[in-house]
C-alpha atoms as an extended CHARMM CRD file, in Angstrom:
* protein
*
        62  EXT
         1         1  UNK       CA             -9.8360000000       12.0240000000       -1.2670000000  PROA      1               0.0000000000
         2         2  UNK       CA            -10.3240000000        9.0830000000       -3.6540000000  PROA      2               0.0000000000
         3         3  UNK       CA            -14.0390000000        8.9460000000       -3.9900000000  PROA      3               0.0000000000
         4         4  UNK       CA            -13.4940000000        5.7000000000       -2.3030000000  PROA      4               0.0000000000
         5         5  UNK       CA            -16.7830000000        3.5770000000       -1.0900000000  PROA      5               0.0000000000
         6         6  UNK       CA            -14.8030000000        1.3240000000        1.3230000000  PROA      6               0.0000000000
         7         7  UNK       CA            -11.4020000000        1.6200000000        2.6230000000  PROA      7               0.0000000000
         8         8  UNK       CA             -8.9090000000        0.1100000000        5.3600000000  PROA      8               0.0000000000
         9         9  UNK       CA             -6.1360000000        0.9020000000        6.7660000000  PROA      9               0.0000000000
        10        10  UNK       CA             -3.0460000000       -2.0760000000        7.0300000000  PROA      10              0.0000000000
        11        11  UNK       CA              0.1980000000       -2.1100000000        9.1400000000  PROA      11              0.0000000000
        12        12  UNK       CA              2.3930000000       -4.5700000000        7.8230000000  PROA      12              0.0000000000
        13        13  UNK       CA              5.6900000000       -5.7060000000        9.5110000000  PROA      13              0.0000000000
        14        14  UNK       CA              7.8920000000       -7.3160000000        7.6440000000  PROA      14              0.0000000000
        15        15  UNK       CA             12.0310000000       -8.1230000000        7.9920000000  PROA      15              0.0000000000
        16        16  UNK       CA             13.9180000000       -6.5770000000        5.5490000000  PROA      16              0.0000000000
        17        17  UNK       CA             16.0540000000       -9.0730000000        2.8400000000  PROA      17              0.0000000000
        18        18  UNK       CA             19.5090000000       -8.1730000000        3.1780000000  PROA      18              0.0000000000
        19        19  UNK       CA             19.9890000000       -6.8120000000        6.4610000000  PROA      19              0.0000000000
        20        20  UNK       CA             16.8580000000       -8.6570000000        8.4220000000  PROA      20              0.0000000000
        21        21  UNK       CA             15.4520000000       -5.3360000000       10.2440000000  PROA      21              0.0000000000
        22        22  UNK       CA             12.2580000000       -5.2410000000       10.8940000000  PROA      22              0.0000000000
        23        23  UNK       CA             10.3460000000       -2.3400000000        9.3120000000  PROA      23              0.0000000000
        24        24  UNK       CA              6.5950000000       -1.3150000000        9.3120000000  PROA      24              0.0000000000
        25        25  UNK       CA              4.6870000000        0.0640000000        6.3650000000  PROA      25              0.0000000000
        26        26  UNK       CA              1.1470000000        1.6110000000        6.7560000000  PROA      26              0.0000000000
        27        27  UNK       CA             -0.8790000000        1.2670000000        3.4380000000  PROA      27              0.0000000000
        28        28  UNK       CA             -4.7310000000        2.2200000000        2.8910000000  PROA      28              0.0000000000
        29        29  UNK       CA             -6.8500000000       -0.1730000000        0.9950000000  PROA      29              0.0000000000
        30        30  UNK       CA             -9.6170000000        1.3380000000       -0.8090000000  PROA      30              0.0000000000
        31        31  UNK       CA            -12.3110000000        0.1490000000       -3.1070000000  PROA      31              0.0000000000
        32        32  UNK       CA            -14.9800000000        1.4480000000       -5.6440000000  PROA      32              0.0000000000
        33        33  UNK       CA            -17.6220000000        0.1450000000       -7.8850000000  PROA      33              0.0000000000
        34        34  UNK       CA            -15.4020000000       -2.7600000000       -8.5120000000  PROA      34              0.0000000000
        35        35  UNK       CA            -11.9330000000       -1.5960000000       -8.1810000000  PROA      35              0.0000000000
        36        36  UNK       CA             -9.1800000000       -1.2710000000       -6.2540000000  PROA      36              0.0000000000
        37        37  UNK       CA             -6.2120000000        0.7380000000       -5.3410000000  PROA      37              0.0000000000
        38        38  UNK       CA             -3.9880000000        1.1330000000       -2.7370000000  PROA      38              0.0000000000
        39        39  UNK       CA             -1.5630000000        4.1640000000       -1.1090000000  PROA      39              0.0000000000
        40        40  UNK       CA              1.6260000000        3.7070000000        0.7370000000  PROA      40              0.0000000000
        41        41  UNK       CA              0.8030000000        6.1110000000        4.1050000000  PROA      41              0.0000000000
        42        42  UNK       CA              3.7710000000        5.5530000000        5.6760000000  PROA      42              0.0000000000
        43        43  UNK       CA              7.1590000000        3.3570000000        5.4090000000  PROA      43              0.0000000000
        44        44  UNK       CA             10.1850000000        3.5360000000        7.6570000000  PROA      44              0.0000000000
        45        45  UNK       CA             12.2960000000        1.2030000000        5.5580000000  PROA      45              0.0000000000
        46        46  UNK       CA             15.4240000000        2.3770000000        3.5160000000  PROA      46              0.0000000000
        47        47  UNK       CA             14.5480000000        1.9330000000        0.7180000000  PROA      47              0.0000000000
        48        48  UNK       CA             11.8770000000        4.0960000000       -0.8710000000  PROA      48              0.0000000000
        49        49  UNK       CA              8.4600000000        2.2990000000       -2.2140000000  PROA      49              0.0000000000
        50        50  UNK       CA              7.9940000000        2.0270000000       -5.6280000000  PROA      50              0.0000000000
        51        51  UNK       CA              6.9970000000        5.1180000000       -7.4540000000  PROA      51              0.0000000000
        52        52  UNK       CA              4.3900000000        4.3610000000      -10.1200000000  PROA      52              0.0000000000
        53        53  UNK       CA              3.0720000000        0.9580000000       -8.7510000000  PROA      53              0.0000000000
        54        54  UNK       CA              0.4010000000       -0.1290000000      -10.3360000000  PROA      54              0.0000000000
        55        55  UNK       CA             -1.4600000000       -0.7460000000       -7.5030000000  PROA      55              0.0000000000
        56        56  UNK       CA             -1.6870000000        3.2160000000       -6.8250000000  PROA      56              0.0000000000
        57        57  UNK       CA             -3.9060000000        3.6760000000       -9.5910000000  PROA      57              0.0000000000
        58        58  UNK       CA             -7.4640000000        2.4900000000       -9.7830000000  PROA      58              0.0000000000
        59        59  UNK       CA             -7.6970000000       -1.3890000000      -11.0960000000  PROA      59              0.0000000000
        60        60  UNK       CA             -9.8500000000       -4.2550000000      -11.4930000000  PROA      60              0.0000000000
        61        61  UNK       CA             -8.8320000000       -7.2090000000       -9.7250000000  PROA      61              0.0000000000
        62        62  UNK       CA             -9.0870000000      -10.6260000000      -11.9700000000  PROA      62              0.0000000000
């Protein structure tokens, strides 16, 4: 879908701030010819994920 050459999936539990519930967010790591980007799959927390993270969009890490 993103021309990636290598990708991963990662669950990550964390404990929300202000009310300490545990949520789980499911975000695919994927890399080409020196970049990066990641996409949220899934998120069960209440509030949304960020729309227009930087991290969605093909970068080069430093």
């Amino acid at each position: 879908m993103y021309s990636a050459e290598k990708s991963a999936v990662v669950r990550v539990f964390w404990n929300g701030g202000l009310t300490g519930n545990g949520y789980t967010t499911d975000v695919a790591l994927m890399q080409r010819g020196g970049m990066v980007r990641s996409y949220v799959i899934a998120d069960n927390a209440m509030v949304p994920p960020k729309k227009n993270c930087w991290l969605e969009s093909w970068t080069r890490p430093q």
